[in-house]
C-alpha positions in Angstrom: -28.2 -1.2 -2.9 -29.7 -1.1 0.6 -32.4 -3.2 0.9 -32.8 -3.2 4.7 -35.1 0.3 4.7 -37.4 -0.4 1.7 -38.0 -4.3 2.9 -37.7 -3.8 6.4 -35.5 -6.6 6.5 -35.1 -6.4 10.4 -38.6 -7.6 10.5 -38.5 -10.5 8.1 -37.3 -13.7 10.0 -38.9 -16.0 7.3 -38.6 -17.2 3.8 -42.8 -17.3 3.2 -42.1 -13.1 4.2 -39.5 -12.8 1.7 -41.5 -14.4 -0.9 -44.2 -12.1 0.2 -42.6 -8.9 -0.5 -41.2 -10.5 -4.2 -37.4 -10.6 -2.8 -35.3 -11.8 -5.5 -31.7 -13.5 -5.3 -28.9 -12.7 -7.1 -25.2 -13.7 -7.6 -22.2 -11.9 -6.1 -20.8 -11.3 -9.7 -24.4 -9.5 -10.5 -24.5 -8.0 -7.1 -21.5 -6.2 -7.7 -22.2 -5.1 -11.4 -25.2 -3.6 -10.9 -24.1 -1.7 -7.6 -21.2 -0.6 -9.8 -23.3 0.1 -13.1 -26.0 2.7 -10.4 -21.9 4.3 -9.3 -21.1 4.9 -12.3 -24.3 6.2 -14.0 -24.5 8.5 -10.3 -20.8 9.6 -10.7 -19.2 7.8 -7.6 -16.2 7.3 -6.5 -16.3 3.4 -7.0 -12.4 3.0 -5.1 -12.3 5.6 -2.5 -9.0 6.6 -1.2 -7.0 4.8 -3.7 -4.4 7.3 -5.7 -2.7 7.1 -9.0 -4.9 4.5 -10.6 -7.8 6.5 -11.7 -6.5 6.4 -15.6 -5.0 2.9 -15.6 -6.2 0.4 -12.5 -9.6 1.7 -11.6 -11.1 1.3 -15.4 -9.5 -2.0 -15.8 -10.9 -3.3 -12.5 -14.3 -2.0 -13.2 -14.4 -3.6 -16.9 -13.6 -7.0 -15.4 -16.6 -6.4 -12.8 -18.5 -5.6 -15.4 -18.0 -8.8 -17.6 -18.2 -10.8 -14.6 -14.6 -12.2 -14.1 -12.5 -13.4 -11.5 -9.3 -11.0 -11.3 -5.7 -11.3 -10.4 -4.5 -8.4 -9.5 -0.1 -8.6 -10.4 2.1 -5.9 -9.1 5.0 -5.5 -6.9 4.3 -4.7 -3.4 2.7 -1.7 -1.8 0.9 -1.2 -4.8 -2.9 -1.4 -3.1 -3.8 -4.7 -4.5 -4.8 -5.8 -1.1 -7.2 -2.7 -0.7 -8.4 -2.6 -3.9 -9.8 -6.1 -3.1 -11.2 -4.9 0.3 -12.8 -1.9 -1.0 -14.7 -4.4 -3.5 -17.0 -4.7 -0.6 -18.5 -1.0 -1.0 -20.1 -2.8 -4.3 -22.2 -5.4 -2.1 -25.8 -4.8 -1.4 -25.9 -4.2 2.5 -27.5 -7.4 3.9 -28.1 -10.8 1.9 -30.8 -13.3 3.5 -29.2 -16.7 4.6 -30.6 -20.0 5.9 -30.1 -19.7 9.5 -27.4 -21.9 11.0 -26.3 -22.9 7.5 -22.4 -23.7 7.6 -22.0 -22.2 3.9 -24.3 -18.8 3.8 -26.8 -21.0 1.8 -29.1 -18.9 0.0 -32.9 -19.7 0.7 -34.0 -19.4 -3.0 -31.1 -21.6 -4.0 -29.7 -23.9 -1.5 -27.3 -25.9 -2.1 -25.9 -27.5 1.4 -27.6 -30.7 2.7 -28.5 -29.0 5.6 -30.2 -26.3 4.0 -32.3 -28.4 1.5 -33.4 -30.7 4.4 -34.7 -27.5 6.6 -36.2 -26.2 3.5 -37.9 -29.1 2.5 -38.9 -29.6 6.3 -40.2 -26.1 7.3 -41.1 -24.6 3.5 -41.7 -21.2 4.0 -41.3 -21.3 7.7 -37.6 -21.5 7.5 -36.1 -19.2 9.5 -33.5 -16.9 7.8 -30.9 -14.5 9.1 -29.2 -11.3 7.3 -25.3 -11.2 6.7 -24.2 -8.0 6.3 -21.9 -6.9 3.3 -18.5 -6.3 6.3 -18.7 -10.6 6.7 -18.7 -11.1 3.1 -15.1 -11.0 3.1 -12.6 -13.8 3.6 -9.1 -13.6 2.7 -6.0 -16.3 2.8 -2.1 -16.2 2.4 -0.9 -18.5 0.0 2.1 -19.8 2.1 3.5 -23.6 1.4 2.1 -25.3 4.4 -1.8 -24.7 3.1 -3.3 -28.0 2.9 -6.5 -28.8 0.8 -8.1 -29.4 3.8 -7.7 -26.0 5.1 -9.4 -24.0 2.1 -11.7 -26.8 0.4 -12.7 -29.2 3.5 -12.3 -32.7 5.3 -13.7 -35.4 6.9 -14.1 -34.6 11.0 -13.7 -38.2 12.5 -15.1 -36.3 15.8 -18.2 -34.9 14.0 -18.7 -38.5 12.8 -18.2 -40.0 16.6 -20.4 -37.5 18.0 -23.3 -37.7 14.9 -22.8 -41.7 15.0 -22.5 -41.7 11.2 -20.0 -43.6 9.1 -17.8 -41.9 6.9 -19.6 -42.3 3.8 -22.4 -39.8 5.2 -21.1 -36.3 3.7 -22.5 -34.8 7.1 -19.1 -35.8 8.3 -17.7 -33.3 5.9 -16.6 -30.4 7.8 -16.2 -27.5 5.1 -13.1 -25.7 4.4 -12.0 -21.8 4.1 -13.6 -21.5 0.7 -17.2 -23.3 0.9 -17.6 -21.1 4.0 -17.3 -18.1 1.9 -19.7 -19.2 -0.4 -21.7 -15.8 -1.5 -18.5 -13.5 -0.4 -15.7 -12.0 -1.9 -12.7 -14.5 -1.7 -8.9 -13.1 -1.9 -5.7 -15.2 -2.0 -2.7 -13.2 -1.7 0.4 -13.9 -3.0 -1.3 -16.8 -5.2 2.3 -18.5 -7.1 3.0 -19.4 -3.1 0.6 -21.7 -3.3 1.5 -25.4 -3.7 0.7 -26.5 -7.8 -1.8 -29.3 -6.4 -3.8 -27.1 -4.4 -4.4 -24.3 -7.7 -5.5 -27.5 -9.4 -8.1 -28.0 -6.4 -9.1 -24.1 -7.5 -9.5 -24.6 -11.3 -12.0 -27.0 -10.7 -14.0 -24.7 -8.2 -13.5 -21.9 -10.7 -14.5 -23.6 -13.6 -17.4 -26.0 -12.5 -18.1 -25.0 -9.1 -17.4 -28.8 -7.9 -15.6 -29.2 -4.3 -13.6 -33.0 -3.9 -13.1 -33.8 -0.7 -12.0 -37.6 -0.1 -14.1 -40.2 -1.8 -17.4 -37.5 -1.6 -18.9 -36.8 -5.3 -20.3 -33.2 -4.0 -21.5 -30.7 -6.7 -21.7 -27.1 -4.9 -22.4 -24.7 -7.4 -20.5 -22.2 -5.2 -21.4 -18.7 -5.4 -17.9 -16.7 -4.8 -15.8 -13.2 -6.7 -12.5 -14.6 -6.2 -10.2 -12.4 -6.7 -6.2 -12.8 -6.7 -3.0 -11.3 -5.7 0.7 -11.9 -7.1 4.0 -10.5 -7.0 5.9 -10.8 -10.7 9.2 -11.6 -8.4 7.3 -14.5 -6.9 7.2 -16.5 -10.4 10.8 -16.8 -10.5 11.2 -16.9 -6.6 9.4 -18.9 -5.3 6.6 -20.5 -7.8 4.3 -19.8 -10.6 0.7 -19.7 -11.6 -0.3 -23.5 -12.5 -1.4 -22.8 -16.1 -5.1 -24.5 -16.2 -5.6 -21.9 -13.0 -4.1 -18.4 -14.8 -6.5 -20.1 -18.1 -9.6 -19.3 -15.9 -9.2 -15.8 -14.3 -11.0 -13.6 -16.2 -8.7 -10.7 -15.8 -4.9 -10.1 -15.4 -4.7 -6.4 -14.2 -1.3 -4.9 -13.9 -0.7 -2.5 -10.5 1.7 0.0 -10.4 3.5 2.7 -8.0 2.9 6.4 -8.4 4.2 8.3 -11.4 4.3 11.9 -9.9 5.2 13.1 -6.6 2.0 14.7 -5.9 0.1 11.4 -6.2 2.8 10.2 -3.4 2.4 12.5 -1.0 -1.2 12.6 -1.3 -0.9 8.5 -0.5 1.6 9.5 2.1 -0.3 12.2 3.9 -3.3 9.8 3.8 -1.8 7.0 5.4 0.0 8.8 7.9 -2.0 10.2 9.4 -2.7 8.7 12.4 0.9 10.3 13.5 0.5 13.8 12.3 1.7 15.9 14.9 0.1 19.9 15.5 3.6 20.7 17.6 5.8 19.8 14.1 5.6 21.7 10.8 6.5 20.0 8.1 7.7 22.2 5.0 6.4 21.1 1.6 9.5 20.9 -0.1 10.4 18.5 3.1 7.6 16.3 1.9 8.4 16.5 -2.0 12.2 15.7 -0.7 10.9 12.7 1.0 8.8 11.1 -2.1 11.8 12.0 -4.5 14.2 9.9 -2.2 11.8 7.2 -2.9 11.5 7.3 -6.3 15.6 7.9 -6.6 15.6 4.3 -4.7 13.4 2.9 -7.5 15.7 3.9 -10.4 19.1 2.7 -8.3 21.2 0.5 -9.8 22.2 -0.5 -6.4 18.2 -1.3 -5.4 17.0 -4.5 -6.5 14.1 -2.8 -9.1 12.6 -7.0 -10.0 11.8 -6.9 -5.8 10.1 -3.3 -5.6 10.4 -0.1 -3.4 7.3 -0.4 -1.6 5.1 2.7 -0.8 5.0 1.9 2.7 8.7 3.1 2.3 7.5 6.8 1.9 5.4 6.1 5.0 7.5 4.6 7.1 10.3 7.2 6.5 7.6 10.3 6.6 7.1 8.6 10.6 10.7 8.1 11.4 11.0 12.3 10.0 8.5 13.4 12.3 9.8 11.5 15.2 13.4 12.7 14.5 12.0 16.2 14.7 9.8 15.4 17.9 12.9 13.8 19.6 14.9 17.0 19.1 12.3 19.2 20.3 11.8 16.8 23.5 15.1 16.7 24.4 15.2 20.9 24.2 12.4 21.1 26.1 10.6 23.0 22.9 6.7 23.0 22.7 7.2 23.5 18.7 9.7 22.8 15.9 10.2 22.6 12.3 11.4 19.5 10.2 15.0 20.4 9.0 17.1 18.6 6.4 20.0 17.0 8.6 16.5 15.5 10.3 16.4 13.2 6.7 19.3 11.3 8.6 17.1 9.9 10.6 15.1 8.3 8.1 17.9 5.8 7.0 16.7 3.4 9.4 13.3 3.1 7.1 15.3 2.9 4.2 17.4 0.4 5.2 14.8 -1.9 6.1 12.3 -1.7 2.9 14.9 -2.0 0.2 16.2 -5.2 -1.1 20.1 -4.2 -2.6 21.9 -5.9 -5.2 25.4 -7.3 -4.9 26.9 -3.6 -5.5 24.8 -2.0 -2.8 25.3 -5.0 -0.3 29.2 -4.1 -1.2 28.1 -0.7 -0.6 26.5 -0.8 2.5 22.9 -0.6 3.2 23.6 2.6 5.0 25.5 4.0 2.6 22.9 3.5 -0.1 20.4 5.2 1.7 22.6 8.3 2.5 23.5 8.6 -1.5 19.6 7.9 -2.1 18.7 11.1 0.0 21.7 13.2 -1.6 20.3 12.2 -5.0 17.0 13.5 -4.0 18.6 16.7 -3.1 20.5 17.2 -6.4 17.3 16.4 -8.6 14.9 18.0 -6.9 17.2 21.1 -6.2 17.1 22.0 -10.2 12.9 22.4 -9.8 13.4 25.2 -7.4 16.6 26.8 -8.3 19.2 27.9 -11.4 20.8 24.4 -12.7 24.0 24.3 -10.9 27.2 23.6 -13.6 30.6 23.5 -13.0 30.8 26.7 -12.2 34.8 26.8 -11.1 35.5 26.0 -14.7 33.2 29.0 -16.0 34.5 32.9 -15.7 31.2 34.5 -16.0 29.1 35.0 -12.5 26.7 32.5 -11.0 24.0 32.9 -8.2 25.9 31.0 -5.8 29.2 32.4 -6.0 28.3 35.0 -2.9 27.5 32.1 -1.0 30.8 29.9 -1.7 32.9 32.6 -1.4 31.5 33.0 2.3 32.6 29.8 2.9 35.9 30.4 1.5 36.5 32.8 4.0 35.2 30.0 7.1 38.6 28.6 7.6 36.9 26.5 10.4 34.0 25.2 8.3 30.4 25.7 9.1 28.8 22.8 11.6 25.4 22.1 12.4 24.4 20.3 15.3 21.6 17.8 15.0 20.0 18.5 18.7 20.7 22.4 18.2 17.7 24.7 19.6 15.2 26.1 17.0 16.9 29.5 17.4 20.2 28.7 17.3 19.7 26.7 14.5 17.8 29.7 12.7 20.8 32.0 13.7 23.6 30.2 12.7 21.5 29.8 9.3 20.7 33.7 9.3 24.5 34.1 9.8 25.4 32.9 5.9 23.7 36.1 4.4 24.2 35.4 1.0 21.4 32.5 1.4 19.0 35.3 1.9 19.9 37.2 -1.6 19.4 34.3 -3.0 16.2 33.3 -2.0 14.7 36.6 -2.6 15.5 36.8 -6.4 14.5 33.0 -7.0 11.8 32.5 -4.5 10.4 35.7 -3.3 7.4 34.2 -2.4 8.5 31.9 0.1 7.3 31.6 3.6 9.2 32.5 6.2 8.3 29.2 7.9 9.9 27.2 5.1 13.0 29.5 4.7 15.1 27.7 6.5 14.6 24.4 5.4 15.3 25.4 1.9 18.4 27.7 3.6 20.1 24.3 4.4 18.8 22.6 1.2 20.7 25.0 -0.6 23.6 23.9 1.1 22.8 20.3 0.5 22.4 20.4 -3.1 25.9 22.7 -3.1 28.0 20.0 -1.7 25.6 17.3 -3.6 27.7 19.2 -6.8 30.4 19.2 -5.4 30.7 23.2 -4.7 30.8 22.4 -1.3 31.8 19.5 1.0 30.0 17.8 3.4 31.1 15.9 6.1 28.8 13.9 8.2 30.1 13.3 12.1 28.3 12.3 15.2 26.7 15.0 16.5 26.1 16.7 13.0 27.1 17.8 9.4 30.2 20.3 8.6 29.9 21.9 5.2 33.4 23.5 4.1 34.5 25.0 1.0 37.0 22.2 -0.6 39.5 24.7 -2.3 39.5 26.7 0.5 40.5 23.8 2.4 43.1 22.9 0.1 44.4 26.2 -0.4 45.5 26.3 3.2 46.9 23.0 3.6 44.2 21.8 5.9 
């Protein structure tokens, strides 16, 4: 609700205007309901650019607005429980009035700072106010071990005392921590079971009966705060745990979660990375399902540690590291355009490799290793979406739709390489070469682009040695793909 047009809030530098014009105050927790109540009677988007969640996250976080509560949000990470949080700012009204010069955004209809009772009581309706806009309601803390009571609650300043010539039983010696300074905003901790036991008692209290204790002060701030929570489930048994008289006074525990269908993904991918998208590199579509199926292979791995999380910063990171792999390549052939191929997936493992915790089998493994079976597994599953199931077809007598193509092989004594750094056209030839590929893809996907053919050319091959029709060896400068009987058949 933008009040700044209708009151000409620019113009008002007083509380006796305010009064004036029948301004009225309200609390963050209303504030937010009935900016979320006019959304949802208007049809809005109340969580823009969050994916996945409009079923199950979204409704759960907009009941718990409703009723008023503080939330913890629990998931594993890069499951936007950070942004979810941020985007809670979209529900503010536009600009709140504050006393000016007030340490803790004290409202002028309801002050509750020392400060801001004195100049009230002093000036009446003469006190000067200023407008805080809704983008500095926001404060946010990591719960790390070292976080002291002092830094989020307050403290006595010995130098504010020397300078004020007070003694320290004057609470204007008080300087105010993270959390009274945020009074009227929206308050996130993240990664709340980090936090130290004593210092969630310290919250309760604030939660529960708005009282701040700092040293020997009795202080009663009714503070005026939507706190709202972050946690990892790994983090209760890691690290710590959510002090029980704390978890008793959130209002709502709502449970994140990662995409459930590859579409959703790559929308999240394609939204977040696009700051790198680069006109001089096509990117096939089935490169981009390939790329969200690898993550959610790593997700269901026995080898991945599932209680830590694959992160969807995972798909991101990896979607960069394709495009660069493909910009390198065209860079170093001196090629103002170029098409993501499959060997370019190799050089994703980096990203891989650095966003997945393994367990003792995939340490044994090989971090490396996982990540090249993770992509291979990709390529098998998603293969069966585009083309005939492939069986064990050696062991069958009738014909199958890739016996042209094996038998080609057969007949490549040498094998079949294909260089990583080759040149767009080489590459295209030497793909063009193995014309059984083109049958193929003309009686199960006529329809394909032209653009796209050769990606799924050498996907095809993939997914043959992924079944072991073909086999695939990975060298320096490339892959070879061979036919294994062949191979044995002449002694090589």
């Amino acid at each position: 609700m933008s009040q700044k047009k209708d009151m000409k809030i620019e113009q008002m530098n007083t509380l006796g205007e305010l009064k004036k014009v029948g301004y009225q105050s309200k609390s963050i927790k209303d504030e937010l309901r009935d900016n979320l109540i006019q959304k949802l009677k208007n049809k809005e988007t109340t969580f823009e650019g969050v994916h996945g969640y409009e079923n199950t996250v979204i409704p759960e976080l907009e009941r718990a607005i409703l009723s008023r509560h503080n939330i913890n949000l629990l998931g594993l990470r890069g499951q936007a429980k950070t942004r979810l949080a941020r985007l809670m700012l979209n529900l503010l009204d536009d600009y709140i009035p504050v006393v000016e010069g007030s340490e803790i955004n004290d409202d002028p209809f309801n002050p509750i700072s020392r400060f801001a009772v004195e100049c009230i009581n002093q000036k009446g309706d003469n006190t000067p106010i200023s407008w805080l806009h809704r983008s500095e309601r926001f404060a946010e803390k990591l719960a790390t071990p070292d976080v002291t009571v002092a830094d989020i609650i307050g403290d006595v300043d010995p130098i504010k005392a020397a300078n004020l010539k007070l003694s320290y039983a004057d609470d204007r010696v008080i300087h105010y921590g993270m959390i009274p300074r945020a009074n009227r905003c929206i308050f996130v901790i993240n990664e709340l079971p980090d936090l130290q036991a004593r210092i969630q008692v310290a919250l309760f209290n604030i939660l529960q009966e708005g009282d701040i204790q700092i040293r020997g002060f009795k202080l009663r701030l009714p503070l005026d705060m939507q706190f709202i929570f972050t946690a990892n489930p790994e983090d209760y048994t890691n690290r710590g745990s959510i002090v029980t008289p704390l978890k008793d006074r959130i209002g709502s525990q709502i449970l994140t979660h990662y995409p459930k269908d590859i579409e959703t993904a790559k929308i999240i991918t394609q939204q977040e990375a696009k700051s790198i998208q680069n006109d001089t590199i096509y990117v096939p579509e089935l490169a981009k399902d390939l790329l969200e199926q690898i993550v959610f292979e790593a997700r269901e791995s026995e080898l991945v540690d599932v209680k830590s999380g694959v992160s969807a910063r995972l798909s991101i990171s990896a979607y960069e590291n394709l495009l660069s792999t493909a910009e390198r390549r065209a860079l170093v052939n001196k090629e103002a355009n170029t098409s993501v191929r499959l060997s370019d997936f190799v050089g994703i493992i980096p990203a891989i490799t650095g966003k997945v915790e393994l367990v003792y089998e995939g340490e044994q493994e090989g971090a490396a290793q996982v990540a090249y079976n993770l992509i291979g597994n990709a390529v098998k599953n998603l293969f069966e979406a585009y083309f005939p199931k492939i069986e064990k077809l050696r062991k069958q007598d009738e014909e199958t739709p890739y016996d042209d193509i094996i038998s080609w092989f057969f007949n490549q004594k040498d094998g079949f390489e294909l260089l990583d750094d080759l040149r767009d056209k080489e590459y295209q030839q030497m793909l063009d070469a193995i014309s059984p590929l083109d049958d193929l893809l003309g009686q199960q996907q006529p329809k394909l682009h032209k653009q796209d053919s050769y990606f799924v050319k050498e996907f095809i091959l993939w997914a043959l040695a992924e079944n072991k029709q073909l086999s695939k060896y990975r060298f320096t400068e490339g892959i070879q793909f061979k036919d294994p009987y062949g191979s044995y058949i002449s002694g090589l």
